[in-house]
N, C-alpha and C positions, 0 to 999 in steps of 0.2 A: 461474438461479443455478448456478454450473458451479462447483461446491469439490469434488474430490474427493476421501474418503479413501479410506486404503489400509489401513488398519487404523485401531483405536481403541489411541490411546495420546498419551501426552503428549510426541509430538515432532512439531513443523510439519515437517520434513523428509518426513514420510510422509504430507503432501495435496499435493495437484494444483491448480493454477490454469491453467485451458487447456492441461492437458499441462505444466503447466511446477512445478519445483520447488523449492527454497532444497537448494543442494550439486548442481543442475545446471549444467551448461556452459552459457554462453549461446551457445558456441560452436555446440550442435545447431539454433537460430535464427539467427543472423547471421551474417555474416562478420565477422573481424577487423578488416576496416576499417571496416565499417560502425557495430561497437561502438563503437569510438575516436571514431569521426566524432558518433555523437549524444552521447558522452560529454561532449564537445566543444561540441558547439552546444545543449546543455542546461543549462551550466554556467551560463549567462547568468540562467535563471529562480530560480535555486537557490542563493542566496547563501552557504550551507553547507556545498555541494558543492566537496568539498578531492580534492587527490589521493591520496587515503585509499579515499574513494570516489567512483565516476560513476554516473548516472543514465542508462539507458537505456528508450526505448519500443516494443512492439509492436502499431503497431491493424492489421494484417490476417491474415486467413486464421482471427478468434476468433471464435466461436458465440453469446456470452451476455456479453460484458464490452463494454466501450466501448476500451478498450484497455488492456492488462498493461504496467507499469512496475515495473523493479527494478535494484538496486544492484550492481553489480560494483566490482572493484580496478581500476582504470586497468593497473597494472602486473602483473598475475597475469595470464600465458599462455594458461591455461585458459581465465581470466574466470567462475569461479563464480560463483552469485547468491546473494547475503547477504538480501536482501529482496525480496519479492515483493509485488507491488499489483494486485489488481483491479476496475477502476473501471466503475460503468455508472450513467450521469445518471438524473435525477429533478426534471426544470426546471419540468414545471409541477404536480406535486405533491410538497411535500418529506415529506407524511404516507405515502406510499408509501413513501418513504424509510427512515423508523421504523418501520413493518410491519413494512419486510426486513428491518431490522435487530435484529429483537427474535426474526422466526424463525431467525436466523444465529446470534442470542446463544442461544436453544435449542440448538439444536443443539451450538454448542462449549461450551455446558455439560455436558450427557453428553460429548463427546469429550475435553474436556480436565478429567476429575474431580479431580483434584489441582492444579489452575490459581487464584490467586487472580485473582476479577473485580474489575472497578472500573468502574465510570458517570459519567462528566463530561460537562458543556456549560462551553461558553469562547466570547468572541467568538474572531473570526479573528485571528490579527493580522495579515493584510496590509491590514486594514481600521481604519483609525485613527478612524472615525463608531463603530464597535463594534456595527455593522446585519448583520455578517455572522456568521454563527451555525455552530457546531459543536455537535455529541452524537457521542462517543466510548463505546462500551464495551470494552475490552480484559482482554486475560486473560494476566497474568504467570504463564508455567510454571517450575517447579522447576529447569530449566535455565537464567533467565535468559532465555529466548526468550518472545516476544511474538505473540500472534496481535490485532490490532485490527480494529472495525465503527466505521465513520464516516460519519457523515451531516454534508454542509456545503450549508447556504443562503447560495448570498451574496447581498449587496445585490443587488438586479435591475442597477440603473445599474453598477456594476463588474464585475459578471459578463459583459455585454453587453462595455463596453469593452474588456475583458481576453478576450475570450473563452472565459472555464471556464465549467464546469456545475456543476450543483448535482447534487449526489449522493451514490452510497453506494460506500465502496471499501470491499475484505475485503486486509489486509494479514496477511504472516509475515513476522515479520523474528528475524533472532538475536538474540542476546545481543551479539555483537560490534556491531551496525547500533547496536539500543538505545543502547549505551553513547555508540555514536559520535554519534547524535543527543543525548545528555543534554549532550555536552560542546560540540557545535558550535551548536547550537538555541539553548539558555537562555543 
């Protein structure tokens, strides 16, 4: 499990996911074209994904994730990242899953002491049988920003089809992502 802080305080901007930040460039990983380009051909999976924001992926050169995923502006030069995702599977035990995520939810409990927590289970919803299963713990900070622990089981049969995995992602995202999920999601 590769989170690193950089101090104890209640702003995501000061952990690390594989060297990577929220208020980094993703310019220091990609090229220009290549951001546009997954931006692009991700769009497809992500019915949400407006040109507000784009979805870009990293699986090489990472130590301990399955692969880093985060949010940029389409149209911002720069291309900072608004949100950051660290995923690493757990296909054939999902109780490994909930281990991690209870020593993760430690943890950002001492570093985010002023954070309200929250614990949910939901089915998925890309699953309309309601066999694929979600545990969320997340931590709303004073800013408005979001640190979340996710554990997803899906059905075996659509997992396979689709090819995802079941697993555990550690996500940051801002206040701006938040929002922009509350309005495009529900």
């Amino acid at each position: 499990f590769s989170f690193q802080s950089l101090v104890k305080a209640d702003d995501i901007r000061d952990f690390q996911i594989e060297g990577m930040s929220i208020g980094d460039s993703a310019l220091d990983h990609f090229s220009e074209e290549e951001i546009l380009k997954q931006i692009e051909e991700n769009r497809y999976m992500y019915t949400y994904l407006t040109s507000e924001f784009g979805q870009v992926y990293k699986r090489d050169g990472l130590s301990e994730y399955y692969f880093i995923s985060f949010y940029v502006k389409p149209k911002d030069k720069n291309f900072i990242i608004y949100a950051l995702t660290g995923s690493m599977p757990h296909v054939d035990k999902i109780s490994e899953c909930y281990d991690r995520m209870n020593e993760i939810s430690n943890e950002f409990s001492t570093l985010f002491k002023n954070a309200k927590k929250k614990e949910v289970s939901y089915n998925h919803r890309v699953d309309k049988s309601g066999r694929s299963k979600v545990k969320e713990i997340y931590f709303n900070l004073k800013s408005k920003d979001k640190a979340r622990i996710v554990c997803m089981d899906f059905e075996e049969n659509l997992r396979i089809k689709h090819n995802w995995i079941d697993g555990l992602d550690i996500t940051l995202q801002t206040k701006e992502v938040t929002e922009w999920f509350a309005n495009k999601i529900n």
